[in-house]
LUMPALUM-318600 format. One record per atom (N, C-alpha, C): x, z, y; residue number from 0; atom name; residue in one letter. Coordinates in steps of 0.05 Angstrom, whole numbers, plus 5000, padded with zeros to 4 digits. Atoms other than C-alpha are relative to their C-alpha. Layout:
<recs>
+------+------+------+-----+----+----+
:   xx :   zz :   yy :   i : at : aa :
+------+------+------+-----+----+----+
:    X :    Z :    Y : NUM : CA :  a :
...
+------+------+------+-----+----+----+
</recs>
This chain:
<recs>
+------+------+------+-----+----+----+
:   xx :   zz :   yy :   i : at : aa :
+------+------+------+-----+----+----+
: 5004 : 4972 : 4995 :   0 :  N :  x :
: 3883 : 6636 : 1725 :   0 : CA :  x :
: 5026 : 5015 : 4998 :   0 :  C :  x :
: 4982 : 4981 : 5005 :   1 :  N :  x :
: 3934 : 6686 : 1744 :   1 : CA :  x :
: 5005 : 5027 : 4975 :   1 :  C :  x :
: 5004 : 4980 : 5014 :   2 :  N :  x :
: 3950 : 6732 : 1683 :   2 : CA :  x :
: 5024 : 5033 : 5010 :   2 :  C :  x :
: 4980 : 4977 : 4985 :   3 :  N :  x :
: 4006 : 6769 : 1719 :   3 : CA :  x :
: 5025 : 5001 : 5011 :   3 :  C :  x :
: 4976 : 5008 : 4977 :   4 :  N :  x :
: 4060 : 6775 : 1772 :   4 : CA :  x :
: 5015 : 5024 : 4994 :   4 :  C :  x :
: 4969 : 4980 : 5002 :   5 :  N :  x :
: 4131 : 6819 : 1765 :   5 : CA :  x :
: 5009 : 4988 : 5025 :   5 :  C :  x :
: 4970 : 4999 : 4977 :   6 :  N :  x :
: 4188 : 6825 : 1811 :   6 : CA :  x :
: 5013 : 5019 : 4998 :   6 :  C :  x :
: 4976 : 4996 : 4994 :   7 :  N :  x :
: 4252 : 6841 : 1814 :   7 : CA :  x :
: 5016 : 5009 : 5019 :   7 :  C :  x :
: 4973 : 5002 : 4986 :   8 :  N :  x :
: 4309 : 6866 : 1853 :   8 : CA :  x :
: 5027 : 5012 : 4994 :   8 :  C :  x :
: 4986 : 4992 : 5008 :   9 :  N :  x :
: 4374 : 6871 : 1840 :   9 : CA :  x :
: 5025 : 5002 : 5009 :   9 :  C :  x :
: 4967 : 5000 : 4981 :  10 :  N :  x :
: 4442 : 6902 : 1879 :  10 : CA :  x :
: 5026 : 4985 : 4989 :  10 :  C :  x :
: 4972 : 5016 : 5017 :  11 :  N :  x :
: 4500 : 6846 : 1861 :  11 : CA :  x :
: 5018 : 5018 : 5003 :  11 :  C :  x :
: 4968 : 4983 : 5004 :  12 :  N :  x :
: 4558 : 6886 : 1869 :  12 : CA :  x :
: 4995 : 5020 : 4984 :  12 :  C :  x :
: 5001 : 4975 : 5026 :  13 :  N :  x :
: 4531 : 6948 : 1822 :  13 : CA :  x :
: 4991 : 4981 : 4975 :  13 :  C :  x :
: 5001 : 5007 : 5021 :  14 :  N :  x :
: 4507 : 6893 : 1776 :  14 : CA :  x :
: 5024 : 4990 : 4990 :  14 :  C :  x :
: 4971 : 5012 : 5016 :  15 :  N :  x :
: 4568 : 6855 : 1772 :  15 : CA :  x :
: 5020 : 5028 : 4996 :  15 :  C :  x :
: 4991 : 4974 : 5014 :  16 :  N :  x :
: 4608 : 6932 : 1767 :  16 : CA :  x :
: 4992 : 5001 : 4973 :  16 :  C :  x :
: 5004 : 5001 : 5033 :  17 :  N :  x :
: 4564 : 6937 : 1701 :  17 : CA :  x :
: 5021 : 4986 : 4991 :  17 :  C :  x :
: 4988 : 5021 : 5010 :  18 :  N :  x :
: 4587 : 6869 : 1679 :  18 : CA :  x :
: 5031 : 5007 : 4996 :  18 :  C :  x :
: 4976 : 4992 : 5000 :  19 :  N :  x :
: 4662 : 6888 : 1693 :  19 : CA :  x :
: 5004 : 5026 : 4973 :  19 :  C :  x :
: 4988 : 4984 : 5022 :  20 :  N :  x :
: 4660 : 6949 : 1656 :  20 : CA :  x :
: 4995 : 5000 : 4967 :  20 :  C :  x :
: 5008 : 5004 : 5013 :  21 :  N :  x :
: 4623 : 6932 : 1606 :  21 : CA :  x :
: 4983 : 4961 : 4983 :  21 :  C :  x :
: 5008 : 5025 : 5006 :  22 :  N :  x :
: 4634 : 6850 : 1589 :  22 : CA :  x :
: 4982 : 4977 : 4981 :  22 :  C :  x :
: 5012 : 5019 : 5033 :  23 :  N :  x :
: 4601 : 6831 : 1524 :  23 : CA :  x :
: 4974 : 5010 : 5020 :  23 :  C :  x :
: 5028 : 4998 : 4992 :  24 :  N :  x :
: 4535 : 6853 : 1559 :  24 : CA :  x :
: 4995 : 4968 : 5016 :  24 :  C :  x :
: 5011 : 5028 : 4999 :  25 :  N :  x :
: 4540 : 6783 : 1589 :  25 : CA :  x :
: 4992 : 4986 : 4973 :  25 :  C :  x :
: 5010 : 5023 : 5025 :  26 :  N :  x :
: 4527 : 6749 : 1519 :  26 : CA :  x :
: 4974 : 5016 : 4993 :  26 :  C :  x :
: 5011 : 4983 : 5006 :  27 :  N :  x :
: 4479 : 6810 : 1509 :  27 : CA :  x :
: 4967 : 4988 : 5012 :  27 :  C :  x :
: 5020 : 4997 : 4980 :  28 :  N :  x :
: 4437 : 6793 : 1568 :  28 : CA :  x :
: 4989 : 4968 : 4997 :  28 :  C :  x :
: 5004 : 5030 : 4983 :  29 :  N :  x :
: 4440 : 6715 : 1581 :  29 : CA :  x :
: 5013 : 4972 : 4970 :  29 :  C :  x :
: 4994 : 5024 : 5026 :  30 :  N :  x :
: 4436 : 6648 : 1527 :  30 : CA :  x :
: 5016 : 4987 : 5012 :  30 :  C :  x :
: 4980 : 5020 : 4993 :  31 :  N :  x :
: 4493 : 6597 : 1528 :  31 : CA :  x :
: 4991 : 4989 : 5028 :  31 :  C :  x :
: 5002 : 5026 : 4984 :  32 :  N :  x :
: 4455 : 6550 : 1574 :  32 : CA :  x :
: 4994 : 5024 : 5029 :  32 :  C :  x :
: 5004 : 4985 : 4974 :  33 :  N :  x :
: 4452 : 6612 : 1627 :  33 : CA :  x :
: 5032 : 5010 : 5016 :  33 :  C :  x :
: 4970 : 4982 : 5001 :  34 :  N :  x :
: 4528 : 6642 : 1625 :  34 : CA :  x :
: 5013 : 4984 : 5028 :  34 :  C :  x :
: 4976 : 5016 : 4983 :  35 :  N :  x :
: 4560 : 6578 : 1674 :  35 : CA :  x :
: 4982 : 4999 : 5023 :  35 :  C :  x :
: 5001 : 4999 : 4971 :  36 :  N :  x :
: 4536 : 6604 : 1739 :  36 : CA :  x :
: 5014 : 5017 : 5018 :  36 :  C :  x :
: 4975 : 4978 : 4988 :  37 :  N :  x :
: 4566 : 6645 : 1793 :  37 : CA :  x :
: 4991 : 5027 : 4999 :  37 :  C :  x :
: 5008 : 4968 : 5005 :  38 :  N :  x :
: 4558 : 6717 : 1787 :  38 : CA :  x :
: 4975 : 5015 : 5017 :  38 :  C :  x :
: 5017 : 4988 : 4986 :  39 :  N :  x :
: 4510 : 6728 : 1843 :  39 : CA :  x :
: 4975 : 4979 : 4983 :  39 :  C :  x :
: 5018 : 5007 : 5016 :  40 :  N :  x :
: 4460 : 6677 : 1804 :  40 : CA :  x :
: 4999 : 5014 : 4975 :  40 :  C :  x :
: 4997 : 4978 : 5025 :  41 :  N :  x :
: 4479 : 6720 : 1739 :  41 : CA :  x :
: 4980 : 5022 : 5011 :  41 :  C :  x :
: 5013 : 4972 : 4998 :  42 :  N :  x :
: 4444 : 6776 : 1776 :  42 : CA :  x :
: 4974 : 4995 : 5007 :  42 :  C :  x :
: 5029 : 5013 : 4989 :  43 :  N :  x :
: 4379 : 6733 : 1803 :  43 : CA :  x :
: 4993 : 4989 : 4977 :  43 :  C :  x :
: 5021 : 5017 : 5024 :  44 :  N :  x :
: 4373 : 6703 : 1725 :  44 : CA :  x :
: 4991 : 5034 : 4987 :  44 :  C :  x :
: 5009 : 4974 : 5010 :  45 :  N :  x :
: 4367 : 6784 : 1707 :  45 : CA :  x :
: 4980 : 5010 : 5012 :  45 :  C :  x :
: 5023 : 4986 : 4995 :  46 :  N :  x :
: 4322 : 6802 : 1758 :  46 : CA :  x :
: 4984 : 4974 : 4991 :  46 :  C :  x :
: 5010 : 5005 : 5004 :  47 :  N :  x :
: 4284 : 6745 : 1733 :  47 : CA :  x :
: 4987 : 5005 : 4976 :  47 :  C :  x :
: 5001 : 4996 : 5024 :  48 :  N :  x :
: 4287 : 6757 : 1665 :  48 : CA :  x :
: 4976 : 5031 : 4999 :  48 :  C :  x :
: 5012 : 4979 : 4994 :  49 :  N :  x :
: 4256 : 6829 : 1687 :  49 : CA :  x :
: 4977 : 4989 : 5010 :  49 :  C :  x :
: 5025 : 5018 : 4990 :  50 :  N :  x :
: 4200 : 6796 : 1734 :  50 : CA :  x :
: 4986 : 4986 : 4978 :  50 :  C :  x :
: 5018 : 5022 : 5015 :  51 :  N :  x :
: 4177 : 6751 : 1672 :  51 : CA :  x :
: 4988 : 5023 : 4977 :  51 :  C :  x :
: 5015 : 4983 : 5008 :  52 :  N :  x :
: 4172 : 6813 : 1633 :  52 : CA :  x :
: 4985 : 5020 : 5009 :  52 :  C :  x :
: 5018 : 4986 : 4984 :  53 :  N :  x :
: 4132 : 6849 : 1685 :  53 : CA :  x :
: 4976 : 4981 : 5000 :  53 :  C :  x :
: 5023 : 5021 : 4996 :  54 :  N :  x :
: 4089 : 6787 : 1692 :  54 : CA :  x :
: 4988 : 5002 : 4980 :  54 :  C :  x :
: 5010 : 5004 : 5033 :  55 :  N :  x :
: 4077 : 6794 : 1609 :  55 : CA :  x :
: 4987 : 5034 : 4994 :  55 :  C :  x :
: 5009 : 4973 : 5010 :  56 :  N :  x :
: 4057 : 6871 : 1622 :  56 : CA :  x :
: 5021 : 5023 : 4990 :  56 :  C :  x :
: 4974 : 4987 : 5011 :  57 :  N :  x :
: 4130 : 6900 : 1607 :  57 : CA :  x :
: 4998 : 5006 : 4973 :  57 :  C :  x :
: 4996 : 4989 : 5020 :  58 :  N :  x :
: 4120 : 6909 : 1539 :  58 : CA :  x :
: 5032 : 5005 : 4989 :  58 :  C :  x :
: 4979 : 4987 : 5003 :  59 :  N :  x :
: 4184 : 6944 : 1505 :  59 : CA :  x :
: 5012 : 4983 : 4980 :  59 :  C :  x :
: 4988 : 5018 : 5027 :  60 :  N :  x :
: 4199 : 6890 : 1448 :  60 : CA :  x :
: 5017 : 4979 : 5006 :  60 :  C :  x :
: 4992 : 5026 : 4991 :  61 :  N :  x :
: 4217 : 6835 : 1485 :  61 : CA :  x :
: 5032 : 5001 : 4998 :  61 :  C :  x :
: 4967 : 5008 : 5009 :  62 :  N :  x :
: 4291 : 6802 : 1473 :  62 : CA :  x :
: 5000 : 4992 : 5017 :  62 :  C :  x :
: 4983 : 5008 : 4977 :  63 :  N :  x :
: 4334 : 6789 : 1533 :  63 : CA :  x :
: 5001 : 4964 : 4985 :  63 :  C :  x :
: 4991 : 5036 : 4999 :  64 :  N :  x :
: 4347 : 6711 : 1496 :  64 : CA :  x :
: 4978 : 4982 : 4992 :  64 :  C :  x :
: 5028 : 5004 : 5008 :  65 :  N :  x :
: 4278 : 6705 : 1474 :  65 : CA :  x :
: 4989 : 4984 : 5041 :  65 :  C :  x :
: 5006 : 5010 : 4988 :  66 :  N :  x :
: 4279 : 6678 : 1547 :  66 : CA :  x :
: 5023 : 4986 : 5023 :  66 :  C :  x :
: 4985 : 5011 : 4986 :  67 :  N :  x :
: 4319 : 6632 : 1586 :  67 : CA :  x :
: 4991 : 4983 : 5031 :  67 :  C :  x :
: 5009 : 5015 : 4969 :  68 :  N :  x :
: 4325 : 6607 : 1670 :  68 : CA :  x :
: 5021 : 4981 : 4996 :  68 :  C :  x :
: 4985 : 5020 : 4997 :  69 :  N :  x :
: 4347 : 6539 : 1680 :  69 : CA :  x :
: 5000 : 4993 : 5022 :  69 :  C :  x :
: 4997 : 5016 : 4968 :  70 :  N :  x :
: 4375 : 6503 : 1741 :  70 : CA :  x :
: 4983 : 4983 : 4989 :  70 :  C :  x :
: 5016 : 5025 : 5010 :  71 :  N :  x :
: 4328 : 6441 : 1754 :  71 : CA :  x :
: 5016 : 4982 : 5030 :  71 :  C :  x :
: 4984 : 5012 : 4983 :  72 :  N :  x :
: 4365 : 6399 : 1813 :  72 : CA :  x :
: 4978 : 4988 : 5015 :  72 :  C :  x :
: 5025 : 5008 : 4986 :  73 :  N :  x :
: 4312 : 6397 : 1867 :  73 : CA :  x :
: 4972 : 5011 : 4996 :  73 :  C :  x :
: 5027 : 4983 : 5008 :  74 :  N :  x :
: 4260 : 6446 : 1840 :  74 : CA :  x :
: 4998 : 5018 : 4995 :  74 :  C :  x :
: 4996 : 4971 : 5018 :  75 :  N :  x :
: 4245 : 6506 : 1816 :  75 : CA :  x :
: 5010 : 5012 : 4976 :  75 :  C :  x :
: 4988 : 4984 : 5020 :  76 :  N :  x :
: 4274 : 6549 : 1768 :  76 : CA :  x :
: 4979 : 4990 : 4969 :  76 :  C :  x :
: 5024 : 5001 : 5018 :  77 :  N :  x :
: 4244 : 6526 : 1696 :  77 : CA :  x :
: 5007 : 5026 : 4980 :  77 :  C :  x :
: 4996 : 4976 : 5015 :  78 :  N :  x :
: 4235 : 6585 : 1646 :  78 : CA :  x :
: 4986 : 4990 : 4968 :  78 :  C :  x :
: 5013 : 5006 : 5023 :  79 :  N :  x :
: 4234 : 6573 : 1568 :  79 : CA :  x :
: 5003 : 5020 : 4988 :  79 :  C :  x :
: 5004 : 4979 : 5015 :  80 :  N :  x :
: 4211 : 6618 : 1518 :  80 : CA :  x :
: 4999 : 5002 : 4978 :  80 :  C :  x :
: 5007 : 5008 : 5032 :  81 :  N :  x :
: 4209 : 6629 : 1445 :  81 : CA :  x :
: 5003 : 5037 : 4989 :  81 :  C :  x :
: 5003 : 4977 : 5010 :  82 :  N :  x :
: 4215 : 6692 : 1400 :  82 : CA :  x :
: 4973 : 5015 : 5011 :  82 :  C :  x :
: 5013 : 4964 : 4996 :  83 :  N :  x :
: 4180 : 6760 : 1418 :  83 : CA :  x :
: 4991 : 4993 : 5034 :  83 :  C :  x :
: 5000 : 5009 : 4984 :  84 :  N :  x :
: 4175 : 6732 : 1493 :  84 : CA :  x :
: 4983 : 4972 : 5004 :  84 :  C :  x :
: 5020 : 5020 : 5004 :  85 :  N :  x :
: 4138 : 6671 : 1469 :  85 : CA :  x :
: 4973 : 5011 : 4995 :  85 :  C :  x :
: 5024 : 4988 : 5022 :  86 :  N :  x :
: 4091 : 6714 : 1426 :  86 : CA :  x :
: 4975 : 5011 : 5023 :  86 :  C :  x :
: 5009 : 4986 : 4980 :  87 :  N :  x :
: 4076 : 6760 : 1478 :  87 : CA :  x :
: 4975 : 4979 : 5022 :  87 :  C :  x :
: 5029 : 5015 : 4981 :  88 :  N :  x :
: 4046 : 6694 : 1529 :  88 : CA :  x :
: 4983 : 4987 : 4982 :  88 :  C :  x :
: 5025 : 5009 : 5009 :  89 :  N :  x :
: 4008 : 6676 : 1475 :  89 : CA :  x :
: 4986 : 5013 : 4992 :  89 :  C :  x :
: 5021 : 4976 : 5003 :  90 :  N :  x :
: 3977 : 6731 : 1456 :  90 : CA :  x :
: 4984 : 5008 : 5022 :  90 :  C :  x :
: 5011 : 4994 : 4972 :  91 :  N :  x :
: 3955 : 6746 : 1532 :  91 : CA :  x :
: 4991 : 4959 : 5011 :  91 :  C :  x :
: 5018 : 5017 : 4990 :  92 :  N :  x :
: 3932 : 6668 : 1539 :  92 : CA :  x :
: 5024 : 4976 : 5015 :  92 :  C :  x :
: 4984 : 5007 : 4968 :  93 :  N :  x :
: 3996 : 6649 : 1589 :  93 : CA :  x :
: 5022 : 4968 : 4987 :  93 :  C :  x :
: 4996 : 5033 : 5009 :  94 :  N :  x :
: 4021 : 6567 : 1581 :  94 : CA :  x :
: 5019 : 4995 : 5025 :  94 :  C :  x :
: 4973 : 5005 : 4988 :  95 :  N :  x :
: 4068 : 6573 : 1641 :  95 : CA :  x :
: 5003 : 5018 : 5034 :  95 :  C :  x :
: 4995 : 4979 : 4986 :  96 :  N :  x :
: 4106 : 6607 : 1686 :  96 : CA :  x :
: 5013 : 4989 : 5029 :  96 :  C :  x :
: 4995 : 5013 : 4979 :  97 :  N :  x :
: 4115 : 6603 : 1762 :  97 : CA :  x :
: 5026 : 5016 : 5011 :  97 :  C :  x :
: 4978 : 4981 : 4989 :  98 :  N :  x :
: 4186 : 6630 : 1787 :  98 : CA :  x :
: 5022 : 4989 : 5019 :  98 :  C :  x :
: 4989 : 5009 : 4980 :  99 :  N :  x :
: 4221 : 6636 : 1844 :  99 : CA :  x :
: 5030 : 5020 : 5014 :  99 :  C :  x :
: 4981 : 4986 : 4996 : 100 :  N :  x :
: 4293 : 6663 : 1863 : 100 : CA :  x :
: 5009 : 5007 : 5025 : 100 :  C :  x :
: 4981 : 5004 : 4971 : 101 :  N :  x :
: 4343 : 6684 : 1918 : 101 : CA :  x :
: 5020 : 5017 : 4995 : 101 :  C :  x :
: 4976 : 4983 : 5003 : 102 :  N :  x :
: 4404 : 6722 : 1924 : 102 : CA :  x :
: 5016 : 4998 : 5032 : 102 :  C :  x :
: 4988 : 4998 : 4966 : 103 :  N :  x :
: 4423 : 6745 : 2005 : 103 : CA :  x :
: 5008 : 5023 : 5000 : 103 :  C :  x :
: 5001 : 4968 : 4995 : 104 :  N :  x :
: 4460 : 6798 : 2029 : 104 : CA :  x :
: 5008 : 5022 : 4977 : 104 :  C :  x :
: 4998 : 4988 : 5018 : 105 :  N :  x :
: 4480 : 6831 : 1970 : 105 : CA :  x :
: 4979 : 5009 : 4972 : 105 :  C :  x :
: 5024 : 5000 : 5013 : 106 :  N :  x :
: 4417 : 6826 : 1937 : 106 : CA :  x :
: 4986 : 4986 : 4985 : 106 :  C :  x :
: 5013 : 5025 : 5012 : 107 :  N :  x :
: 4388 : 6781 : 1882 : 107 : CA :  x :
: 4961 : 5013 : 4990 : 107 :  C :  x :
: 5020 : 4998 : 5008 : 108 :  N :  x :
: 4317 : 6773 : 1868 : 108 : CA :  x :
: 4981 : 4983 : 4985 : 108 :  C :  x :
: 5012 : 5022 : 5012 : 109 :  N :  x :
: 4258 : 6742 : 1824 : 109 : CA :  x :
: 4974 : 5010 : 5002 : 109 :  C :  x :
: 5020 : 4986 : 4996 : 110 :  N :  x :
: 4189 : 6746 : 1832 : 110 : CA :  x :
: 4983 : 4976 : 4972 : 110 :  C :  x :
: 5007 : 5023 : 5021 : 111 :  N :  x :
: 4150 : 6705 : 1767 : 111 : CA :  x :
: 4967 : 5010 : 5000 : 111 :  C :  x :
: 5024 : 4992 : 5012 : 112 :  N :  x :
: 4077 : 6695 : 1757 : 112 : CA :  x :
: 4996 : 4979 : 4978 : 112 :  C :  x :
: 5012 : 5008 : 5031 : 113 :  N :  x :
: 4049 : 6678 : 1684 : 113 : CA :  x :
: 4975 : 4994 : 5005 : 113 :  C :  x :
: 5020 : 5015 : 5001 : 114 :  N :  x :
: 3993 : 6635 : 1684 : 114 : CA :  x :
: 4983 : 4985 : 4974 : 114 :  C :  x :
: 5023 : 5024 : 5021 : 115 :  N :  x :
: 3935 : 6596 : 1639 : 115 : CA :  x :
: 4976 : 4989 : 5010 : 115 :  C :  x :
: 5017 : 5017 : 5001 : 116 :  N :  x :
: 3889 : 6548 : 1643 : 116 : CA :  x :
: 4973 : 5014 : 5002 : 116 :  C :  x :
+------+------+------+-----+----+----+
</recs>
């Protein structure tokens, strides 16, 4: 059963401007195992990161490292969770999450739905 779908979009070139002016917000935003991609995926793991907390109901607590997107080599994006971001899909029921990226055109995006059994 669907518990809920988010999406994302996000302009690369004003996100990476942030980034520039303001660098430590990369460690801010994104866990070790997210940092070694190219900057236009930097901006499609944020709108994901957004999307997964739309999918969870946006609540306001959630920690940016409380959730991480991984490459999978031939598949979809996997998303792990723990902290305040864990809590949250279990409190609402949700055992895994379906997400899907892109980044064209100046534009990155993520659309995630949260799911259970």
């Amino acid at each position: 059963m669907i518990v809920g779908v988010g999406i994302d979009v996000v302009d690369v070139a004003r996100f990476l401007a942030t980034l520039e002016r303001a660098p430590r917000l990369v460690e801010k935003l994104f866990t070790p195992a997210e940092r070694d991609v190219p900057p236009s995926s930097l901006a499609a793991r944020f709108a994901a990161k957004e999307a997964i907390a739309k999918a969870l109901g946006a609540p306001g607590d959630l920690q940016w490292h409380d959730a991480t997107v991984h490459r999978v080599t031939g598949g979809p994006p996997l998303v792990e969770i723990v902290g305040t971001v864990a809590a949250r899909a279990a409190e609402l029921g949700v055992d895994r999450f379906h997400l899907s990226l892109s980044h064209d055109a100046g534009i990155a995006s993520a659309i995630a739905v949260a799911e259970r059994d």
